[in-house]
KEKE-3310 file (N, C-alpha, C; in steps of 0.2 Angstrom, whole numbers, plus 5000, padded with zeros to 4 digits):
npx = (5489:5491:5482:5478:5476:5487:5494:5509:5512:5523:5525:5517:5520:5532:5528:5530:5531:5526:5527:5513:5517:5512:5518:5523:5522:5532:5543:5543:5545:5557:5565:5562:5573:5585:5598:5598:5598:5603:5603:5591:5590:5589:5581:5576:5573:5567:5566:5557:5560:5550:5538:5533:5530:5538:5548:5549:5559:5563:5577:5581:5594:5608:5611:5598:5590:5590:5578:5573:5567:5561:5561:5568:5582:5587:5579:5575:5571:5564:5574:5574:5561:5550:5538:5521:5513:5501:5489:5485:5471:5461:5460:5464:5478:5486:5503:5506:5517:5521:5526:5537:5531:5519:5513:5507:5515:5516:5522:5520:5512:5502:5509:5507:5504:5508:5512:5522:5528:5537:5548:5544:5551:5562:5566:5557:5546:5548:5549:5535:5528:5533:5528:5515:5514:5517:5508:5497:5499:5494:5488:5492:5501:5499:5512:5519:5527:5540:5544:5536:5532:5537:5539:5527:5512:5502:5486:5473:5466:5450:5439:5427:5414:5412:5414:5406:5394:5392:5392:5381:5373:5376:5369:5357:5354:5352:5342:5327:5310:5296:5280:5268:5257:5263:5273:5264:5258:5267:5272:5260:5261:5273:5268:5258:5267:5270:5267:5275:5288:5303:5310:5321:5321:5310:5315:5322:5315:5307:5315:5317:5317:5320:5315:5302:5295:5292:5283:5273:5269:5264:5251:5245:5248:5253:5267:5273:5277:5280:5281:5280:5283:5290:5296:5292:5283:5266:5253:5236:5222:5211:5217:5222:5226:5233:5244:5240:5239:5245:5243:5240:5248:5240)
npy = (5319:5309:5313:5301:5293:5282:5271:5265:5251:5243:5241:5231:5221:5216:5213:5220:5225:5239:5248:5257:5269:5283:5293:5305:5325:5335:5325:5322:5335:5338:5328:5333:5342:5337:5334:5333:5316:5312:5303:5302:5293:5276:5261:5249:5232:5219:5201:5191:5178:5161:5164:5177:5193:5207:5218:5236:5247:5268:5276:5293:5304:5312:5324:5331:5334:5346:5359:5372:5387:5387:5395:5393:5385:5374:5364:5347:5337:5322:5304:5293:5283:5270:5257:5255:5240:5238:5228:5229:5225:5218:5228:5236:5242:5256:5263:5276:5286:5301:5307:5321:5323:5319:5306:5293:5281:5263:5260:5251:5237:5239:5230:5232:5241:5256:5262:5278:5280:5293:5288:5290:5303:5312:5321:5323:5326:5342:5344:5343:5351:5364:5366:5366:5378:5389:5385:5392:5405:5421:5427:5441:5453:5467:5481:5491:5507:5516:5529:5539:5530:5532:5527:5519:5517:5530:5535:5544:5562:5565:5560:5566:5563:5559:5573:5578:5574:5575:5588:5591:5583:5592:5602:5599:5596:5608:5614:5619:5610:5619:5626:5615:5622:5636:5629:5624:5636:5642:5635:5634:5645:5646:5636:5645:5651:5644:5629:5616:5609:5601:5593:5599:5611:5616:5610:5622:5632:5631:5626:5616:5602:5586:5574:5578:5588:5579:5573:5581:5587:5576:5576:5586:5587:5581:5565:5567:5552:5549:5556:5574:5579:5573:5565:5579:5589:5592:5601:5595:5594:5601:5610:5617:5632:5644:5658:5666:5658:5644:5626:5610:5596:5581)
npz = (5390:5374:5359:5353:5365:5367:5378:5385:5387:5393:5405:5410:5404:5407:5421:5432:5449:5462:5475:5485:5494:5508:5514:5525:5525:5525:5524:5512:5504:5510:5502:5489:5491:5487:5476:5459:5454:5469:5482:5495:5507:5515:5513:5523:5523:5530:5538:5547:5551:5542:5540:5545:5545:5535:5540:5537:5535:5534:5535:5533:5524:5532:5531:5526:5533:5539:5542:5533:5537:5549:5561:5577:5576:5582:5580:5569:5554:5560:5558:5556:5550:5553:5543:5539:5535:5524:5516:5500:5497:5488:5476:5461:5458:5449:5445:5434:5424:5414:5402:5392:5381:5382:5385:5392:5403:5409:5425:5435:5444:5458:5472:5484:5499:5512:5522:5529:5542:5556:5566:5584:5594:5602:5595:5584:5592:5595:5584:5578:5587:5585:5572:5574:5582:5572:5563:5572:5572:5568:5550:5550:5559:5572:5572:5584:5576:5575:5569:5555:5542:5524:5513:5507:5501:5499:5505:5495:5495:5503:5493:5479:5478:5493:5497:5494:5496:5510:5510:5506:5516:5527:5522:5522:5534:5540:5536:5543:5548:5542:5547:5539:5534:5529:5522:5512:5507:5501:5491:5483:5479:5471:5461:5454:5446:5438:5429:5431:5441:5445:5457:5463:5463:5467:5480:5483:5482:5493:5502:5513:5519:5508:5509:5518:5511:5501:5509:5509:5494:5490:5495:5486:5475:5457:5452:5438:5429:5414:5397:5392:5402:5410:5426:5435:5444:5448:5451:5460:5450:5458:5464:5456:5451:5437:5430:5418:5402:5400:5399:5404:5397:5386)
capx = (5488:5491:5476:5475:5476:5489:5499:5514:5512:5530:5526:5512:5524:5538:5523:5531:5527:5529:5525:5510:5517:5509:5524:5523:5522:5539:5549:5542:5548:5565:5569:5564:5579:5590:5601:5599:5596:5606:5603:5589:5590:5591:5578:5578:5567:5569:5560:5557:5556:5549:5531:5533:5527:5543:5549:5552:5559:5567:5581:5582:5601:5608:5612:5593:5590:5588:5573:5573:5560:5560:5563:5569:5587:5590:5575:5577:5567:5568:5578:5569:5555:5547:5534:5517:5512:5493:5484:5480:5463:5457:5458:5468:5480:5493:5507:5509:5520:5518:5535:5535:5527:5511:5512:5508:5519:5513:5527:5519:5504:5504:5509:5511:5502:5513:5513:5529:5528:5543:5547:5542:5556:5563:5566:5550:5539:5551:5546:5528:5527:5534:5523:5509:5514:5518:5500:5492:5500:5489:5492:5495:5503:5500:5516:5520:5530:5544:5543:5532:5532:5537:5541:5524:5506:5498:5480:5472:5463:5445:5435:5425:5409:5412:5412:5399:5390:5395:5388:5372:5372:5375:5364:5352:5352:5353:5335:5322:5305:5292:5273:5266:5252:5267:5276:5258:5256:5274:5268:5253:5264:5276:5263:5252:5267:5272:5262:5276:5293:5307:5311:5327:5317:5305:5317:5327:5310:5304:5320:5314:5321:5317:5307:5296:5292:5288:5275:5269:5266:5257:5244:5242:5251:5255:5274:5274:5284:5282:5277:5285:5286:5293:5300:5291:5277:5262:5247:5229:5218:5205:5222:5227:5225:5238:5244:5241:5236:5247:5237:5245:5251:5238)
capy = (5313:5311:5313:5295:5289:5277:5270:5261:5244:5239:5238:5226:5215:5214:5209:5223:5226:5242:5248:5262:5273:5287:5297:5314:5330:5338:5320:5322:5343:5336:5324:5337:5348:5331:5337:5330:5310:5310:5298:5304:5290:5270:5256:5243:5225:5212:5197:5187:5169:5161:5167:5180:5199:5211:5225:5239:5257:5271:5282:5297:5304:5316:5332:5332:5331:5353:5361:5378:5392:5388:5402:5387:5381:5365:5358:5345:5331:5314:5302:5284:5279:5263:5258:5249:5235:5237:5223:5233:5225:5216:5232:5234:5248:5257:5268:5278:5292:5306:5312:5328:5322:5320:5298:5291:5273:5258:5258:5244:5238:5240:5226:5231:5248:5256:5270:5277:5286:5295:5286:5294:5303:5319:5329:5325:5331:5347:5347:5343:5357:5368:5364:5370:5385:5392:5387:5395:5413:5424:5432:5449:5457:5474:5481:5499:5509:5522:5534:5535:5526:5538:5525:5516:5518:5535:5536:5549:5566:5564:5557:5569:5560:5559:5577:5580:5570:5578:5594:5589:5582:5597:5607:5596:5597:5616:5616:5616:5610:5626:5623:5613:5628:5638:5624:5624:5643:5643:5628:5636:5651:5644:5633:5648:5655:5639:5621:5610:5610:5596:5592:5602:5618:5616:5612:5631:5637:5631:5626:5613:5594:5585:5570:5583:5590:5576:5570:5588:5585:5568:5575:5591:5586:5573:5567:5564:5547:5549:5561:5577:5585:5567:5568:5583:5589:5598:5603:5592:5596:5604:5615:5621:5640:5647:5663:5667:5651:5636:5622:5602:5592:5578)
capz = (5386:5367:5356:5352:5371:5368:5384:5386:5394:5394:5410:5412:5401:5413:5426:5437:5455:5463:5482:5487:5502:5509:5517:5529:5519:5529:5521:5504:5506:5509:5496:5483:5490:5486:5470:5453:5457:5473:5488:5499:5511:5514:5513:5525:5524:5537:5536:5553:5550:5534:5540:5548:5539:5534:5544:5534:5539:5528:5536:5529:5525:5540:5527:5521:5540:5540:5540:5531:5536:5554:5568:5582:5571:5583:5577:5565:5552:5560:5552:5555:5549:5550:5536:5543:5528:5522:5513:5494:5497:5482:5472:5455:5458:5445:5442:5428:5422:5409:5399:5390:5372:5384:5383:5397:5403:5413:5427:5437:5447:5465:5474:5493:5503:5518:5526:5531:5549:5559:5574:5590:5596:5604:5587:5581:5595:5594:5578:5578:5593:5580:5566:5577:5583:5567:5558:5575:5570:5564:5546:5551:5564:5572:5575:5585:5571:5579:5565:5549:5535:5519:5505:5507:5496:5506:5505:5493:5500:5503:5488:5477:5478:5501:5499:5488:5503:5517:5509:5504:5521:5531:5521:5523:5544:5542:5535:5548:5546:5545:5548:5534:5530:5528:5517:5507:5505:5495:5486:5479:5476:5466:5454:5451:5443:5433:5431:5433:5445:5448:5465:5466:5461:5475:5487:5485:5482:5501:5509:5516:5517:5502:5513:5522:5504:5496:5511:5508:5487:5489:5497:5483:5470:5456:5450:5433:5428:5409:5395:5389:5407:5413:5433:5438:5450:5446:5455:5456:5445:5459:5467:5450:5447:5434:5430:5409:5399:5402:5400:5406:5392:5387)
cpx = (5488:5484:5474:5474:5481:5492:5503:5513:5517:5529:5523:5515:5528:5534:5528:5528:5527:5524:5520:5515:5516:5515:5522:5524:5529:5545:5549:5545:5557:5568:5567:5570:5583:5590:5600:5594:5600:5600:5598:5588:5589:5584:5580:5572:5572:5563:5561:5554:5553:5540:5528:5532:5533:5542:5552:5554:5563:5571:5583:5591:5600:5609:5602:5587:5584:5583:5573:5568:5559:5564:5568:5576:5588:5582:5577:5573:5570:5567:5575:5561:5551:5541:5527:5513:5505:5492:5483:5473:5459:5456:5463:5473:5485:5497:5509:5510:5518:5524:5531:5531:5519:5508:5513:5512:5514:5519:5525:5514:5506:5501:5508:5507:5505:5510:5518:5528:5535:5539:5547:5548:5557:5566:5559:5546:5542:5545:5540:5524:5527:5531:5517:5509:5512:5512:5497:5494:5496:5493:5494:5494:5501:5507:5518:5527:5533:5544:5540:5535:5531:5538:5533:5518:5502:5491:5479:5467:5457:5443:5430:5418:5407:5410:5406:5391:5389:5393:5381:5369:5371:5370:5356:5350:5352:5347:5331:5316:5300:5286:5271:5261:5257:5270:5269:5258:5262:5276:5265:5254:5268:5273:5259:5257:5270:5268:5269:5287:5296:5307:5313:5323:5314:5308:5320:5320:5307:5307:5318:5316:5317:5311:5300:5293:5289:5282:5270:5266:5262:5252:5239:5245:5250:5263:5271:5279:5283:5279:5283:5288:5288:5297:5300:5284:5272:5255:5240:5226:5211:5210:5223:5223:5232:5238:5246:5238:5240:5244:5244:5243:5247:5240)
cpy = (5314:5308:5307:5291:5283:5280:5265:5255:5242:5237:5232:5222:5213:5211:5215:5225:5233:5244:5256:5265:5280:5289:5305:5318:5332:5332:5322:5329:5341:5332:5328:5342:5342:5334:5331:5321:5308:5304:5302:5301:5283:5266:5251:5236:5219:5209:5193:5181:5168:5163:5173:5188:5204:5216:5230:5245:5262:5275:5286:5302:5312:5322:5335:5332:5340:5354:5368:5382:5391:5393:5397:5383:5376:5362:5356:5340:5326:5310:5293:5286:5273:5264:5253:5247:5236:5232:5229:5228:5221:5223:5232:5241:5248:5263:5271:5285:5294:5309:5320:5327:5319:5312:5296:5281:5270:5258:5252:5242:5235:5233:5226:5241:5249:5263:5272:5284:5287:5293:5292:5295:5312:5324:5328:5327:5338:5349:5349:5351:5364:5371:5370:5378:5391:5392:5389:5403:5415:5428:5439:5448:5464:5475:5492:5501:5517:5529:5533:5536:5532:5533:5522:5520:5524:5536:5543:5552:5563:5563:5565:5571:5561:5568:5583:5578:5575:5585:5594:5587:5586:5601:5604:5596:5605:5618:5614:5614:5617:5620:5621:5617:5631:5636:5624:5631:5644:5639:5632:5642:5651:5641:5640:5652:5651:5632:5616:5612:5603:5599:5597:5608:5620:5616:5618:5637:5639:5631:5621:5604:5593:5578:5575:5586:5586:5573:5577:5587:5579:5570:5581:5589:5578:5572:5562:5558:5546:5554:5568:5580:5579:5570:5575:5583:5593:5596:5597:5595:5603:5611:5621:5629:5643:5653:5664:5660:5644:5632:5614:5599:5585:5572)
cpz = (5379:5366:5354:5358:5370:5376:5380:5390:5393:5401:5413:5410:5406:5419:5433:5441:5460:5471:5482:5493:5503:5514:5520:5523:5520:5523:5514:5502:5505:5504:5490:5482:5488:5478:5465:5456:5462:5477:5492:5507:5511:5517:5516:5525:5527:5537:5543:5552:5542:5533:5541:5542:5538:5538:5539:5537:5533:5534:5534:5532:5529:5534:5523:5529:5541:5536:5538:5534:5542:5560:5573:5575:5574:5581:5570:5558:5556:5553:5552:5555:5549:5546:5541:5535:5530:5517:5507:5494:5492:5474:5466:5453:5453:5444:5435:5427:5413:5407:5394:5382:5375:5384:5388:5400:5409:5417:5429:5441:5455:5469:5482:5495:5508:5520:5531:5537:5553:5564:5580:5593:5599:5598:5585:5584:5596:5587:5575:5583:5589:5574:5568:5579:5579:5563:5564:5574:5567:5556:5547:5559:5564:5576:5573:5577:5578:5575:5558:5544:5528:5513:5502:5503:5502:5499:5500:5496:5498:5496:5487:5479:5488:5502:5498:5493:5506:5517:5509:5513:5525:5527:5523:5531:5545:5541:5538:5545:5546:5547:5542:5529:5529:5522:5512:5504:5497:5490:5480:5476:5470:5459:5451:5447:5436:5435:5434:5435:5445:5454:5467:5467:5468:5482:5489:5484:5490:5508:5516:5516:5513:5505:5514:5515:5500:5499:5506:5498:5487:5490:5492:5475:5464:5452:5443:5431:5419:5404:5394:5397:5413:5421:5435:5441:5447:5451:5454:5453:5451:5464:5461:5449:5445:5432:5421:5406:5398:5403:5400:5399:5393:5386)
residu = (UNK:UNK:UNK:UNK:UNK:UNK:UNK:UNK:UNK:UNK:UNK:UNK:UNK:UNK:UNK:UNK:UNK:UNK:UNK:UNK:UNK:UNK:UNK:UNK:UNK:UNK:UNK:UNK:UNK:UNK:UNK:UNK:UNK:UNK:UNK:UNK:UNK:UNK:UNK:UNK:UNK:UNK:UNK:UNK:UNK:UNK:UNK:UNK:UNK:UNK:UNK:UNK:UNK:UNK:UNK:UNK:UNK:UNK:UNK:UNK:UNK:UNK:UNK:UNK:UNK:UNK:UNK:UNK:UNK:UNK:UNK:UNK:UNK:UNK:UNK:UNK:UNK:UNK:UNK:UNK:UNK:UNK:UNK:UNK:UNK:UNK:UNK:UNK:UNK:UNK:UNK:UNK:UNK:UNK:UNK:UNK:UNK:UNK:UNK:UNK:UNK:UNK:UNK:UNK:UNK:UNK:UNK:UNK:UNK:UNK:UNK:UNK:UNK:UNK:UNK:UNK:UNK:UNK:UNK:UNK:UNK:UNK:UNK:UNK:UNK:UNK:UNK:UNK:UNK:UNK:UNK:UNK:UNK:UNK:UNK:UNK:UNK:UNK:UNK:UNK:UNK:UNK:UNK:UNK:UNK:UNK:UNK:UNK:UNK:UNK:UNK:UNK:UNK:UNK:UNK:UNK:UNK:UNK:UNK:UNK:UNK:UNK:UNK:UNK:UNK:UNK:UNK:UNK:UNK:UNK:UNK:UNK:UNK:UNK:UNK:UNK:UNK:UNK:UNK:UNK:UNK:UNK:UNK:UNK:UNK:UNK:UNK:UNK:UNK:UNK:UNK:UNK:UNK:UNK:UNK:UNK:UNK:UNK:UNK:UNK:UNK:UNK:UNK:UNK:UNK:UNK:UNK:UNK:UNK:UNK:UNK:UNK:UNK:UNK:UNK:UNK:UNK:UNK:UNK:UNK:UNK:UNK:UNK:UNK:UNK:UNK:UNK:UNK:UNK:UNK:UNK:UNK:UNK:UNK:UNK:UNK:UNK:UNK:UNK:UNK:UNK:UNK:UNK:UNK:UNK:UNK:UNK:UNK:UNK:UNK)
# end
Protein backbone atom coordinates (compact mmCIF):
# COMPACT_ATOMS: atom_id res chain seq x y z
CA UNK A 1 0.00 0.00 0.00
CA UNK A 2 1.29 3.59 -0.77
CA UNK A 3 2.49 5.55 2.17
CA UNK A 4 -0.39 7.97 2.03
CA UNK A 5 -3.16 4.94 1.97
CA UNK A 6 -5.00 6.32 -0.69
CA UNK A 7 -7.48 3.89 -2.62
CA UNK A 8 -9.23 4.15 -5.84
CA UNK A 9 -12.90 4.18 -5.63
CA UNK A 10 -13.72 4.26 -9.14
CA UNK A 11 -15.23 1.60 -8.20
CA UNK A 12 -17.64 2.50 -5.60
CA UNK A 13 -18.59 5.25 -8.26
CA UNK A 14 -19.80 3.02 -10.88
CA UNK A 15 -21.93 1.20 -7.94
CA UNK A 16 -20.34 -2.10 -9.28
CA UNK A 17 -21.25 -5.66 -8.29
CA UNK A 18 -18.94 -8.31 -8.38
CA UNK A 19 -19.71 -12.30 -7.23
CA UNK A 20 -17.69 -14.03 -4.17
CA UNK A 21 -16.89 -17.95 -5.27
CA UNK A 22 -14.96 -20.22 -3.48
CA UNK A 23 -13.80 -22.83 -6.16
CA UNK A 24 -11.89 -26.37 -5.64
CA UNK A 25 -8.06 -25.90 -5.35
CA UNK A 26 -7.26 -28.59 -8.59
CA UNK A 27 -9.72 -25.70 -10.84
CA UNK A 28 -7.96 -22.77 -9.56
CA UNK A 29 -4.41 -25.06 -10.60
CA UNK A 30 -5.87 -25.12 -14.01
CA UNK A 31 -6.80 -21.89 -15.11
CA UNK A 32 -3.35 -20.63 -14.07
CA UNK A 33 -1.87 -22.97 -16.88
CA UNK A 34 -4.54 -20.96 -19.29
CA UNK A 35 -1.96 -18.66 -21.56
CA UNK A 36 -1.87 -14.86 -21.37
CA UNK A 37 -5.84 -13.83 -21.02
CA UNK A 38 -7.16 -16.93 -22.74
CA UNK A 39 -10.48 -18.53 -22.20
CA UNK A 40 -10.56 -20.85 -19.27
CA UNK A 41 -14.08 -21.82 -19.59
CA UNK A 42 -17.96 -20.82 -19.84
CA UNK A 43 -20.46 -19.13 -17.46
CA UNK A 44 -23.89 -20.24 -17.56
CA UNK A 45 -27.00 -18.35 -15.70
CA UNK A 46 -30.47 -19.66 -16.00
CA UNK A 47 -33.20 -18.19 -14.44
CA UNK A 48 -36.52 -20.26 -13.77
CA UNK A 49 -39.56 -18.25 -13.95
CA UNK A 50 -39.67 -14.55 -12.72
CA UNK A 51 -39.24 -15.80 -9.04
CA UNK A 52 -37.50 -18.49 -9.21
CA UNK A 53 -33.48 -18.43 -7.76
CA UNK A 54 -30.68 -18.63 -10.88
CA UNK A 55 -29.04 -21.79 -11.86
CA UNK A 56 -25.60 -21.13 -12.30
CA UNK A 57 -22.60 -23.72 -13.58
CA UNK A 58 -19.07 -23.09 -14.99
CA UNK A 59 -17.76 -25.57 -17.67
CA UNK A 60 -14.31 -25.63 -17.68
CA UNK A 61 -12.76 -25.79 -21.38
CA UNK A 62 -11.63 -29.52 -22.49
CA UNK A 63 -7.67 -28.73 -23.27
CA UNK A 64 -7.36 -27.37 -19.49
CA UNK A 65 -9.10 -30.70 -18.81
CA UNK A 66 -5.21 -32.55 -18.04
CA UNK A 67 -3.80 -33.03 -14.92
CA UNK A 68 0.02 -32.85 -14.92
CA UNK A 69 1.93 -34.64 -12.13
CA UNK A 70 -0.32 -37.71 -11.90
CA UNK A 71 1.17 -41.35 -12.33
CA UNK A 72 -2.84 -42.72 -13.50
CA UNK A 73 -2.87 -40.36 -17.41
CA UNK A 74 -6.66 -41.28 -17.96
CA UNK A 75 -7.60 -39.32 -15.07
CA UNK A 76 -8.78 -36.16 -15.75
CA UNK A 77 -10.37 -32.56 -14.17
CA UNK A 78 -14.05 -32.44 -14.37
CA UNK A 79 -15.61 -30.13 -16.55
CA UNK A 80 -19.16 -29.07 -15.11
CA UNK A 81 -19.46 -27.36 -12.39
CA UNK A 82 -22.55 -26.07 -10.97
CA UNK A 83 -22.47 -22.91 -8.44
CA UNK A 84 -24.78 -23.21 -5.12
CA UNK A 85 -25.99 -19.29 -4.42
CA UNK A 86 -25.21 -18.13 -0.75
CA UNK A 87 -27.04 -15.12 0.72
CA UNK A 88 -23.78 -12.50 1.55
CA UNK A 89 -25.55 -12.21 4.98
CA UNK A 90 -25.96 -8.61 5.81
CA UNK A 91 -22.23 -8.13 5.78
CA UNK A 92 -20.19 -5.50 3.71
CA UNK A 93 -17.89 -7.32 1.38
CA UNK A 94 -15.06 -5.92 -1.18
CA UNK A 95 -12.74 -6.51 -3.77
CA UNK A 96 -9.72 -4.91 -4.30
CA UNK A 97 -6.62 -5.17 -6.33
CA UNK A 98 -2.88 -3.91 -5.75
CA UNK A 99 -0.89 -2.83 -9.18
CA UNK A 100 2.71 -2.55 -9.15
CA UNK A 101 3.17 1.28 -7.72
CA UNK A 102 1.56 -0.57 -4.60
CA UNK A 103 -2.23 1.49 -4.92
CA UNK A 104 -4.81 -0.34 -4.07
CA UNK A 105 -8.32 -0.06 -6.41
CA UNK A 106 -11.95 -0.59 -5.37
CA UNK A 107 -13.02 -3.14 -8.08
CA UNK A 108 -16.49 -3.78 -6.54
CA UNK A 109 -18.61 -4.87 -3.48
CA UNK A 110 -19.69 -8.18 -3.45
CA UNK A 111 -23.10 -8.77 -4.39
CA UNK A 112 -23.80 -12.68 -4.58
CA UNK A 113 -21.60 -15.67 -2.50
CA UNK A 114 -21.49 -19.31 -4.55
CA UNK A 115 -19.56 -21.92 -4.32
CA UNK A 116 -18.57 -23.59 -7.31
CA UNK A 117 -18.62 -27.64 -6.91
CA UNK A 118 -17.61 -30.37 -9.63
CA UNK A 119 -20.55 -32.42 -10.40
CA UNK A 120 -20.39 -35.92 -9.25
CA UNK A 121 -19.28 -37.88 -11.83
CA UNK A 122 -17.07 -40.78 -12.91
CA UNK A 123 -13.72 -38.68 -13.63
CA UNK A 124 -14.12 -37.04 -10.50
CA UNK A 125 -14.23 -39.83 -8.14
CA UNK A 126 -11.15 -41.26 -10.35
CA UNK A 127 -9.88 -38.33 -9.43
CA UNK A 128 -10.62 -37.64 -6.00
CA UNK A 129 -9.39 -41.53 -5.37
CA UNK A 130 -6.36 -40.36 -6.77
CA UNK A 131 -5.81 -37.26 -4.87
CA UNK A 132 -5.87 -39.63 -1.79
CA UNK A 133 -3.72 -42.01 -2.54
CA UNK A 134 -1.04 -39.81 -3.53
CA UNK A 135 -1.35 -37.48 -0.09
CA UNK A 136 -1.30 -41.11 1.79
CA UNK A 137 2.36 -41.75 0.49
CA UNK A 138 4.84 -41.64 2.71
CA UNK A 139 7.77 -38.99 2.01
CA UNK A 140 10.59 -41.43 1.72
CA UNK A 141 10.95 -44.62 0.35
CA UNK A 142 13.27 -47.47 1.12
CA UNK A 143 14.41 -48.73 -1.98
CA UNK A 144 16.77 -52.17 -2.41
CA UNK A 145 19.97 -50.59 -4.48
CA UNK A 146 21.69 -53.40 -6.86
CA UNK A 147 24.95 -51.83 -6.83
CA UNK A 148 26.53 -48.97 -4.68
CA UNK A 149 26.12 -45.64 -4.89
CA UNK A 150 29.56 -43.78 -5.89
CA UNK A 151 28.50 -40.25 -6.96
CA UNK A 152 26.57 -39.50 -3.62
CA UNK A 153 27.74 -37.56 -0.23
CA UNK A 154 29.87 -40.58 1.67
CA UNK A 155 29.97 -40.40 5.28
CA UNK A 156 33.39 -39.14 7.08
CA UNK A 157 35.72 -41.82 9.10
CA UNK A 158 34.99 -41.85 12.58
CA UNK A 159 34.99 -38.47 14.47
CA UNK A 160 38.03 -37.46 16.50
CA UNK A 161 36.29 -36.56 19.52
CA UNK A 162 34.13 -40.75 19.13
CA UNK A 163 37.51 -41.79 19.37
CA UNK A 164 38.81 -40.04 21.92
CA UNK A 165 35.66 -41.80 23.70
CA UNK A 166 36.03 -45.03 22.99
CA UNK A 167 39.60 -44.83 24.40
CA UNK A 168 38.95 -43.25 27.61
CA UNK A 169 36.11 -45.81 27.65
CA UNK A 170 38.06 -48.91 27.24
CA UNK A 171 40.70 -47.75 29.43
CA UNK A 172 38.34 -47.08 31.85
CA UNK A 173 36.88 -50.85 32.03
CA UNK A 174 40.33 -52.20 32.05
CA UNK A 175 41.00 -50.65 35.40
CA UNK A 176 39.59 -52.92 38.16
CA UNK A 177 38.54 -51.78 41.41
CA UNK A 178 41.54 -52.90 44.32
CA UNK A 179 40.53 -52.89 48.01
CA UNK A 180 39.86 -49.41 49.24
CA UNK A 181 42.89 -49.64 52.17
CA UNK A 182 44.93 -50.32 49.17
CA UNK A 183 43.43 -47.31 47.11
CA UNK A 184 44.09 -45.27 50.75
CA UNK A 185 47.79 -46.65 51.40
CA UNK A 186 48.78 -44.99 47.55
CA UNK A 187 46.82 -42.00 48.48
CA UNK A 188 48.78 -41.17 51.58
CA UNK A 189 51.65 -42.15 49.61
CA UNK A 190 51.44 -39.77 47.09
CA UNK A 191 50.39 -36.67 49.27
CA UNK A 192 53.35 -37.16 51.79
CA UNK A 193 55.26 -36.51 48.75
CA UNK A 194 53.36 -33.53 47.43
CA UNK A 195 50.16 -31.46 49.18
CA UNK A 196 48.09 -31.02 46.35
CA UNK A 197 47.21 -33.33 43.07
CA UNK A 198 44.52 -33.01 40.04
CA UNK A 199 42.31 -35.68 39.28
CA UNK A 200 44.28 -36.88 36.40
CA UNK A 201 47.38 -37.31 38.39
CA UNK A 202 45.82 -39.52 40.90
CA UNK A 203 44.16 -41.48 38.55
CA UNK A 204 47.76 -42.73 36.87
CA UNK A 205 49.10 -42.63 40.21
CA UNK A 206 46.30 -45.39 41.63
CA UNK A 207 44.78 -46.74 38.31
CA UNK A 208 41.73 -46.76 39.46
CA UNK A 209 38.23 -45.42 37.94
CA UNK A 210 37.93 -41.91 38.38
CA UNK A 211 34.24 -42.54 40.31
CA UNK A 212 35.85 -45.02 42.73
CA UNK A 213 38.55 -42.44 43.52
CA UNK A 214 36.61 -39.60 44.07
CA UNK A 215 34.22 -41.69 46.63
CA UNK A 216 37.59 -42.52 48.03
CA UNK A 217 39.00 -38.50 48.41
CA UNK A 218 35.47 -37.32 49.97
CA UNK A 219 36.14 -39.17 52.87
CA UNK A 220 40.18 -37.91 53.28
CA UNK A 221 40.45 -35.28 51.22
CA UNK A 222 39.33 -31.65 50.30
CA UNK A 223 38.82 -30.37 46.38
CA UNK A 224 39.76 -27.00 46.23
CA UNK A 225 37.19 -24.76 43.80
CA UNK A 226 39.19 -21.53 44.20
CA UNK A 227 42.59 -19.99 45.15
CA UNK A 228 46.07 -20.37 43.68
CA UNK A 229 45.91 -24.26 43.74
CA UNK A 230 42.18 -24.03 42.16
CA UNK A 231 40.70 -27.85 40.95
CA UNK A 232 42.98 -29.74 43.07
CA UNK A 233 42.76 -32.30 45.96
CA UNK A 234 44.64 -32.20 49.15
CA UNK A 235 44.79 -34.11 52.26
CA UNK A 236 42.57 -33.08 55.72
CA UNK A 237 44.17 -31.25 57.90
CA UNK A 238 44.37 -34.23 60.60
CA UNK A 239 45.68 -36.93 57.38
CA UNK A 240 48.22 -34.41 56.28
CA UNK A 241 51.85 -35.45 56.99
CA UNK A 242 54.47 -33.97 54.29
CA UNK A 243 57.75 -34.50 53.35
CA UNK A 244 60.18 -31.18 53.68
CA UNK A 245 58.13 -27.82 54.43
CA UNK A 246 55.27 -27.28 52.07
CA UNK A 247 52.74 -25.54 53.94
CA UNK A 248 48.85 -24.99 52.14
CA UNK A 249 48.24 -21.67 50.63
CA UNK A 250 45.94 -19.45 53.13
Amino acid sequence: MSEKGEVDLTGAKQNTGVWLVKVPKYLSQQWAKATGRGEVGKLRICKKGNQGKPEVSFTLNEELTVIEGLEDKTVSAPRDHPFTMQAVGGQILAVFTENSSDKLSLEGVVVQRAECRPAVSESYMRLKKLQIEESSKPARLSQQLSKPVTNNYKPVANHEYNREYERKKKEEGKRARAEKQQVLDMLFSAFEKHQYYNIKDLVDITKQPVTYLKEILRDIGIYNIKGTHKNTWELRPEYRHYQGEEKTDE
